[in-house]
C-alpha positions as CSV (number, residue, x, y, z in Angstrom):
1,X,-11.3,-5.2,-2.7
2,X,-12.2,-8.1,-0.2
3,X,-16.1,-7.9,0.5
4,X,-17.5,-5.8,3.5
5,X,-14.7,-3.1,2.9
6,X,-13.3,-0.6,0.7
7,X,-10.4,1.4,1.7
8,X,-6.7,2.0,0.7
9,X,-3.8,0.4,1.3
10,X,-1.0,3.0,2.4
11,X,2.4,1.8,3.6
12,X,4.8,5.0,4.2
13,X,5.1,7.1,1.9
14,X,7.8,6.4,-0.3
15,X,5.5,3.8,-1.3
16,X,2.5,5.6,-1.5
17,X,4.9,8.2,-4.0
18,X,5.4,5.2,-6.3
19,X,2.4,3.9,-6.6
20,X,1.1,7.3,-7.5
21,X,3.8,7.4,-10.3
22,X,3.6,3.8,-11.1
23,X,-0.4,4.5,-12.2
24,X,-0.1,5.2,-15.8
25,X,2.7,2.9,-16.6
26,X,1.8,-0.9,-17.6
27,X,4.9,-2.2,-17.1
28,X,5.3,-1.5,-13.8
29,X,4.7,-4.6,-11.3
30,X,4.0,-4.2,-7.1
31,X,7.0,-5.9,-6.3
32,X,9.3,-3.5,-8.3
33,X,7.8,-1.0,-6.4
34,X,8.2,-2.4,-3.3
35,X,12.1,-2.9,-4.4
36,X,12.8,0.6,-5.5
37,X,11.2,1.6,-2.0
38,X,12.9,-0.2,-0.4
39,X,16.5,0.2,-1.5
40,X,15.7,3.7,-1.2
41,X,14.8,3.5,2.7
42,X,17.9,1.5,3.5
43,X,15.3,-1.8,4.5
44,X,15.7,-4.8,5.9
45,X,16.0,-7.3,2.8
46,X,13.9,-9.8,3.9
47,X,11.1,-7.4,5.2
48,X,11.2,-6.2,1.6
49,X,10.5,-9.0,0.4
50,X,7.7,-9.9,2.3
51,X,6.6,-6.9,1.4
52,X,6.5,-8.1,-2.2
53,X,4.6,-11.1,-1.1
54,X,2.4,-9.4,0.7
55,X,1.1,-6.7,-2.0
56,X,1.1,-9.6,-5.1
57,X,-0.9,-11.9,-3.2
58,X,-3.4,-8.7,-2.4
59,X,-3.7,-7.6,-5.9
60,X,-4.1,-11.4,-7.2
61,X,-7.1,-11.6,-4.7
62,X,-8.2,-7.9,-5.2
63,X,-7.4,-7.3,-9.3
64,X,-9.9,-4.3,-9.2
65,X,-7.3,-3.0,-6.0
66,X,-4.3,-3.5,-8.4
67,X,-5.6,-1.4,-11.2
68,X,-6.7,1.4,-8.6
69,X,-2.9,1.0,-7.4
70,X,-1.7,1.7,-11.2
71,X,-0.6,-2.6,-11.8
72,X,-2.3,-3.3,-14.9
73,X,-1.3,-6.4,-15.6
74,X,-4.7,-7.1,-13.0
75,X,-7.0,-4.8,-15.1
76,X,-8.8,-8.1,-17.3
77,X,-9.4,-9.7,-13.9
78,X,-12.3,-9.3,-11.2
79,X,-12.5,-10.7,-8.2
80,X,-13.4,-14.4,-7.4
81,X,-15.5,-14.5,-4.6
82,X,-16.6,-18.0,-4.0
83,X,-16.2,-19.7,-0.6
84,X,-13.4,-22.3,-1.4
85,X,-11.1,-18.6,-2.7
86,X,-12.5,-17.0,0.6
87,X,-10.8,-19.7,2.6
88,X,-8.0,-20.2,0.8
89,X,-7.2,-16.3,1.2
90,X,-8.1,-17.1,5.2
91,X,-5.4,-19.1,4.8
92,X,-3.0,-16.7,3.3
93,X,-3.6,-14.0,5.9
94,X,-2.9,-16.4,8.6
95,X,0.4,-17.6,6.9
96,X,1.4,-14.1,6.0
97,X,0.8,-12.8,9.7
98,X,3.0,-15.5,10.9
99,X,5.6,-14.7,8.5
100,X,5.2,-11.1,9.5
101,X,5.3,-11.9,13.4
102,X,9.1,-13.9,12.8
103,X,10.5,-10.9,10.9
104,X,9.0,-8.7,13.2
105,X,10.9,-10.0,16.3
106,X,14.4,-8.9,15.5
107,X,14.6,-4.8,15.8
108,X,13.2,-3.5,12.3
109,X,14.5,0.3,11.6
110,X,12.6,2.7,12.5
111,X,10.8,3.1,8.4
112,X,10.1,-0.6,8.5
113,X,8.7,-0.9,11.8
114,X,6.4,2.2,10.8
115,X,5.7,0.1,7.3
116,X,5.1,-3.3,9.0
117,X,3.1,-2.0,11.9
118,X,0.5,-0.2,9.3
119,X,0.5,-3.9,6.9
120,X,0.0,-5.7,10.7
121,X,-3.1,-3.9,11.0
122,X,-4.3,-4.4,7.6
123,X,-3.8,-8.6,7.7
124,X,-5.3,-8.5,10.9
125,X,-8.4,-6.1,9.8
126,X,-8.9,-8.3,6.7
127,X,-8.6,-11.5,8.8
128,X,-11.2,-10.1,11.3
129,X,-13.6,-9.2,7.9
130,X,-13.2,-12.2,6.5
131,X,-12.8,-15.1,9.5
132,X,-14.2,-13.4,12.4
133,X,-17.1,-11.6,10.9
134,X,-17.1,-12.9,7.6
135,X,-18.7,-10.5,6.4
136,X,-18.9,-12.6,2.9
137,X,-21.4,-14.1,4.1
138,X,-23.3,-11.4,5.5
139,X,-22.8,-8.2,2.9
140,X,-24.2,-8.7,-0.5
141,X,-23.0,-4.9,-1.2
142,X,-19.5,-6.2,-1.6
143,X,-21.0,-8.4,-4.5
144,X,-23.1,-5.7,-6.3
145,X,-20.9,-2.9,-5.6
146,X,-17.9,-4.5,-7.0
147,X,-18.7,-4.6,-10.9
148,X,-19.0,-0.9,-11.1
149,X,-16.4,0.1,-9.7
150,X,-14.1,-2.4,-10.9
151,X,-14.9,-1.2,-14.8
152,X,-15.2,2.8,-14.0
153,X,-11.2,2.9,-12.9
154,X,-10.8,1.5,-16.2
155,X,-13.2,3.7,-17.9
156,X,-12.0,7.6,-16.2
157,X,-8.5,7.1,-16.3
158,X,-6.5,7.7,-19.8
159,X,-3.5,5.0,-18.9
160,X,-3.8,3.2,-22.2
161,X,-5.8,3.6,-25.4
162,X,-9.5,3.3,-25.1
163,X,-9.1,0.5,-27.1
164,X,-7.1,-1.3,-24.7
165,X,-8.8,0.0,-21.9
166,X,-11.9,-1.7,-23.4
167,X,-10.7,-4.9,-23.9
168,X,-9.7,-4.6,-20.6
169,X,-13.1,-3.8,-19.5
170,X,-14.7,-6.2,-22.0
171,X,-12.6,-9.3,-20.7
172,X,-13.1,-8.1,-16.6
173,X,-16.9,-7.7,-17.4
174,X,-17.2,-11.8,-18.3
175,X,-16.4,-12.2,-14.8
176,X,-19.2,-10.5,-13.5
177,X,-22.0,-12.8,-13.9
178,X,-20.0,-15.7,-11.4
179,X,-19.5,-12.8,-8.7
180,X,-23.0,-11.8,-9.0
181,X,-24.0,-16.1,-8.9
182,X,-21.6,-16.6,-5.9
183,X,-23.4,-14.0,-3.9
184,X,-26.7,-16.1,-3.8
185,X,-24.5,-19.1,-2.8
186,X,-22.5,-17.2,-0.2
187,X,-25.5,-14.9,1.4
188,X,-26.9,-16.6,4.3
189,X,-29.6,-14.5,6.4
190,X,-28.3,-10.8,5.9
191,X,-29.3,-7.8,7.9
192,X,-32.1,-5.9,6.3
193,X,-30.4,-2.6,6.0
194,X,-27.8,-4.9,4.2
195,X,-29.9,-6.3,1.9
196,X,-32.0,-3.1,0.8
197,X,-28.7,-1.1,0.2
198,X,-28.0,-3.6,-1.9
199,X,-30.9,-3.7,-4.0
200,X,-30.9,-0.5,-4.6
201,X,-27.0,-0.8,-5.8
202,X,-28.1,-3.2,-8.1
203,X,-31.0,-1.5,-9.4
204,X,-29.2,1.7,-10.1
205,X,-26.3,-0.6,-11.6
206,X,-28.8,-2.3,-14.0
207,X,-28.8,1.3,-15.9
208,X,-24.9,2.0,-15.4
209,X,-24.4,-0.7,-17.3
210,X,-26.7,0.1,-19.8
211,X,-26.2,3.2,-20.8
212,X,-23.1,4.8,-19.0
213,X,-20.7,2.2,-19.8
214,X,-22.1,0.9,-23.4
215,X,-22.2,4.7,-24.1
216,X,-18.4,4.4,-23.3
217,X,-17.5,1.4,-24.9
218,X,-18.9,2.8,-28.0
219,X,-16.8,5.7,-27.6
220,X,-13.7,3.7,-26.9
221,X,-14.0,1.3,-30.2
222,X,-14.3,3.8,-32.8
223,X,-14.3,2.4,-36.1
224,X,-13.5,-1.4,-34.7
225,X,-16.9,-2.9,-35.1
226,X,-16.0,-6.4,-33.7
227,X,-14.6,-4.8,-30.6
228,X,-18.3,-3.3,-30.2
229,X,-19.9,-6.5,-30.9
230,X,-17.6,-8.2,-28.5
231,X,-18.4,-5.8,-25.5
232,X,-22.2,-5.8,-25.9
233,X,-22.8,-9.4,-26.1
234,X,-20.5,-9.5,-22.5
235,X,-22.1,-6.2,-21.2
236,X,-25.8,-7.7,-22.3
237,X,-25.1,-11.1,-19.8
238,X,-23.9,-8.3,-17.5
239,X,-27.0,-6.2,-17.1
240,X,-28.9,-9.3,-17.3
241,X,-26.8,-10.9,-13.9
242,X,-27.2,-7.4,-12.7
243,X,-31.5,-7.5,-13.1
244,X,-31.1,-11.0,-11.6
245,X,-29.2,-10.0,-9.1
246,X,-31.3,-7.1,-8.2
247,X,-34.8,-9.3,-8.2
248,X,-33.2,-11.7,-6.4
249,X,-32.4,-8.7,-3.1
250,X,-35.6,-7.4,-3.4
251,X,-37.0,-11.3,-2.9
252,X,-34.7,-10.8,0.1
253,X,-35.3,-8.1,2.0
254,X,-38.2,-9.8,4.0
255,X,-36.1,-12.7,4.8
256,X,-33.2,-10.7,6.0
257,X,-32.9,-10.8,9.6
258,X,-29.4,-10.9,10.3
259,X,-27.8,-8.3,12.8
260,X,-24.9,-5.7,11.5
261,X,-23.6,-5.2,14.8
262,X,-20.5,-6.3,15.3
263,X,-20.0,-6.2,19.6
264,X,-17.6,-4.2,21.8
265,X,-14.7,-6.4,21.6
266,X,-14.6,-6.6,17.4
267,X,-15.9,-2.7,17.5
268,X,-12.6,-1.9,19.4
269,X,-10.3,-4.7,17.7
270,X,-11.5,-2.7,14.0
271,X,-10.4,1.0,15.2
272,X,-7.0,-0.9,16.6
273,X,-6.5,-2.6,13.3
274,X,-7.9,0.3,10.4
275,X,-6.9,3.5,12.7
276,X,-4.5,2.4,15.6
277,X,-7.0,3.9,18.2
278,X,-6.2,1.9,21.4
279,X,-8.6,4.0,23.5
280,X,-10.8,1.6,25.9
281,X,-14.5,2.0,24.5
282,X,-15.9,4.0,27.7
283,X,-13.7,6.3,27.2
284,X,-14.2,7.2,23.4
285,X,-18.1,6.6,24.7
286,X,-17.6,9.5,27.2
287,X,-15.5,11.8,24.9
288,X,-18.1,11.3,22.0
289,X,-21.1,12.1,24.2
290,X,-18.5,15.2,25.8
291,X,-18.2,16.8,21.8
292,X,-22.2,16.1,21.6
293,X,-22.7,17.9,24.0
294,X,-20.7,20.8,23.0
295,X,-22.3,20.3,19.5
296,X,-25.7,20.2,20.7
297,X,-25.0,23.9,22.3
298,X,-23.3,25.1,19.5
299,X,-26.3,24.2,17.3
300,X,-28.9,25.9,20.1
301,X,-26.4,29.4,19.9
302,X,-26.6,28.8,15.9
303,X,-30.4,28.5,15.9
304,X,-30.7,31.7,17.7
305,X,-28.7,33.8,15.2
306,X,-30.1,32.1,11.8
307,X,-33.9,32.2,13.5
308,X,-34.4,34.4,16.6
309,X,-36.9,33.7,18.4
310,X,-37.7,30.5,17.2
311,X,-37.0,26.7,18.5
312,X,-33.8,24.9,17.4
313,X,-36.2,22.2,15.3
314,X,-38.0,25.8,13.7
315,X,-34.9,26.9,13.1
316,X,-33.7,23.9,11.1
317,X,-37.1,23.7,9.4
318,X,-36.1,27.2,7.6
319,X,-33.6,25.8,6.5
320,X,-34.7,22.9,4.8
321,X,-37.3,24.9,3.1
322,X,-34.3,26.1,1.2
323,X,-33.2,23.1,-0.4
324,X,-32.7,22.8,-3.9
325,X,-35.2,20.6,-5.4
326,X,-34.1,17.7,-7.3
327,X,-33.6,18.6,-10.4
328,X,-31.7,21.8,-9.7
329,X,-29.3,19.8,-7.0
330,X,-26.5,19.2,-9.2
331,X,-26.6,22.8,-10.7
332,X,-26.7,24.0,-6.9
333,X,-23.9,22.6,-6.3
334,X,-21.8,23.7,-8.8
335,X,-23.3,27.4,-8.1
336,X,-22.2,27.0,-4.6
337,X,-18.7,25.6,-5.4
338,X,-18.3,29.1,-7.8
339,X,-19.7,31.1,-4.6
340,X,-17.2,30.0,-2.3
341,X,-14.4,30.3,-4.9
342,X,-15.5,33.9,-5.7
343,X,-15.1,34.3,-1.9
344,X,-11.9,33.3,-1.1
345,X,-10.8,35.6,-4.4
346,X,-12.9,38.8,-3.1
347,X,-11.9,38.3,0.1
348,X,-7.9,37.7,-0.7
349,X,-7.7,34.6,2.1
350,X,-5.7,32.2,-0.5
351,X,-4.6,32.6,-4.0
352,X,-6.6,30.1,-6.6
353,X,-4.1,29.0,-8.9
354,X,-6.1,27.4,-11.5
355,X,-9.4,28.2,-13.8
356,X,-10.6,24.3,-13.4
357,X,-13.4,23.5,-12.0
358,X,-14.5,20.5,-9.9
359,X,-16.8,18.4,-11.4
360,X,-20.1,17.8,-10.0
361,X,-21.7,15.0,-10.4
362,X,-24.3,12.3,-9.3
363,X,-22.8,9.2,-7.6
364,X,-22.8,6.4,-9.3
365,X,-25.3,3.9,-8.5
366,X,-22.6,1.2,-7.9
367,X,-20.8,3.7,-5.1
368,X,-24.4,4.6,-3.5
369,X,-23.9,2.5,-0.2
370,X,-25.5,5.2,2.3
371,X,-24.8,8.3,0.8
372,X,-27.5,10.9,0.9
């Protein structure tokens, strides 16, 4: 996806019900998608077919977001994120947004309006990302978070052979070192909480690529030996960029002084644009502070009942001094998913209908941008 953000594109859901279908079937293509949707929704041609426009010139700039959306005719490309692509995609948003803005002004029915409202919001959310904040500059995450991710959609799901899948991976993994080289180009004075995330990304991804996806790839080639040979020599450039990459952030985190925040006016413009909030800041201020509040007593009454007697902060320290350490924090998980299941079946509150599992699991060290 474009750097400084990772979410999904939904526009209604007839189209979100085809992509899902379209996922495990190579010969499907976004703008066929976009057609069937279309003629199915009684749209307005020529919105449908900026619709087409729109989604192909996504997934040309974002192949990893293509192959999430099930088009894998993108799934041997990775993104190119060097300045003169940047501003050439600038230029493309602002081009698309003006062809949205003339189909726009006749009266759209009431499924397209929904449809073009929701892609509105994404040109203009990307356009802030990329123009106004340009966050290209400021986010090496989006660099070292990208090669992960863009190989494990090919790796967990079972679209095509693993043998396809990793020539797939092979030929997207040749890419990675240029992404990896355009960050140092592109990076100019981060902020520090920026920079460390990043480092440790790209320390974590050092061993990814190591050991979880070689472990794959020799998996996926079987018997075909020059397959192997042709991955590792790729995946050994990769971990290589990867170390690079990683030395070069830790170099970095001294110098990084930037600021991540991003002001009132873009603040408010990013909830219009990703969530359609239109709600004046002082007012979300003074509701947020309102469920604070109301949290805050909540916890106090809470306290009480778990530790009577005792302060709020006491309370919370009993707590802690139940935690799992950190080798049984995986397996405490999974006991605790099984607990609550067994619950809900002693109890009779809902019906489980199936004997599988969730998987529990570490998160990968590609996807580890602030969780905990």
């Amino acid at each position: 996806m474009r750097p400084g953000l990772y979410r999904s594109l939904i526009v209604s859901l007839p189209f979100a019900v085809l992509a899902c279908a379209a996922t495990d079937k190579n010969s499907s293509t976004a703008s066929s998608t976009a057609a069937i949707a279309s003629s199915a929704s009684g749209s307005n041609p020529i919105f449908a077919a900026f619709v087409d426009t729109y989604f192909d010139s996504l997934y040309a700039f974002t192949p990893s977001q293509g192959t999430a959306a099930g088009f894998h005719q993108y799934d041997s490309k990775v993104e190119d994120y060097s300045a003169a692509t940047m501003q050439r995609r600038i230029a493309t948003l602002h081009w698309l947004q003006g062809q949205l803005d003339s189909i726009r002004t006749p009266q759209l029915a009431l499924d397209d309006s929904i449809d073009a409202a929701i892609i509105d919001g994404n040109i203009k959310s990307e356009l802030q990302d990329e123009e106004t904040l340009a966050n290209w500059k400021k986010n090496p995450m989006s660099y070292v978070g990208l090669p992960g991710n863009a190989v494990d959609l090919l790796m967990k799901r079972n679209f095509a052979s693993p043998a396809d899948r990793l020539k797939a991976v092979t030929a997207r993994l040749r890419g990675v070192p240029a992404v990896l080289n355009e960050m140092r180009i592109n990076i100019v004075n981060p902020p520090k909480e920026f920079t460390d995330l990043s480092w440790r990304i790209a320390s974590g991804s050092v061993g990814f690529f190591k050991n979880d996806v070689a472990t794959w790839a020799k998996g996926a080639a079987g018997s075909d030996s020059a397959a192997l040979r042709n991955f590792t020599s790729v995946n050994d450039s990769v971990v290589s960029a990867m170390q690079g990459a990683s030395n070069w952030l830790k170099t970095m985190i001294p110098k990084s002084h930037g600021a991540y925040a991003i002001g009132a006016k873009n603040f408010a413009d990013k909830l219009l644009y990703d969530e359609m909030v239109d709600i004046p800041l002082p007012r979300l201020l003074q509701l947020g502070e309102a469920n604070l509040d109301k949290d805050y007593k909540d916890f106090v009454a809470t306290a009480q009942l778990v530790a009577p007697g005792k302060t709020p902060a006491q309370a919370m320290a009993t707590l802690e001094d139940e935690h799992p350490t950190a080798a049984d924090l995986i397996p405490s998980g999974k006991r605790t998913i099984d607990g609550i299941r067994q619950y809900l079946i002693d109890h009779k509150i809902i019906d489980i209908p199936s004997e599988v599992r969730p998987t529990v699991t570490e998160t990968p060290p590609y996807a580890r941008s602030g969780s905990f």
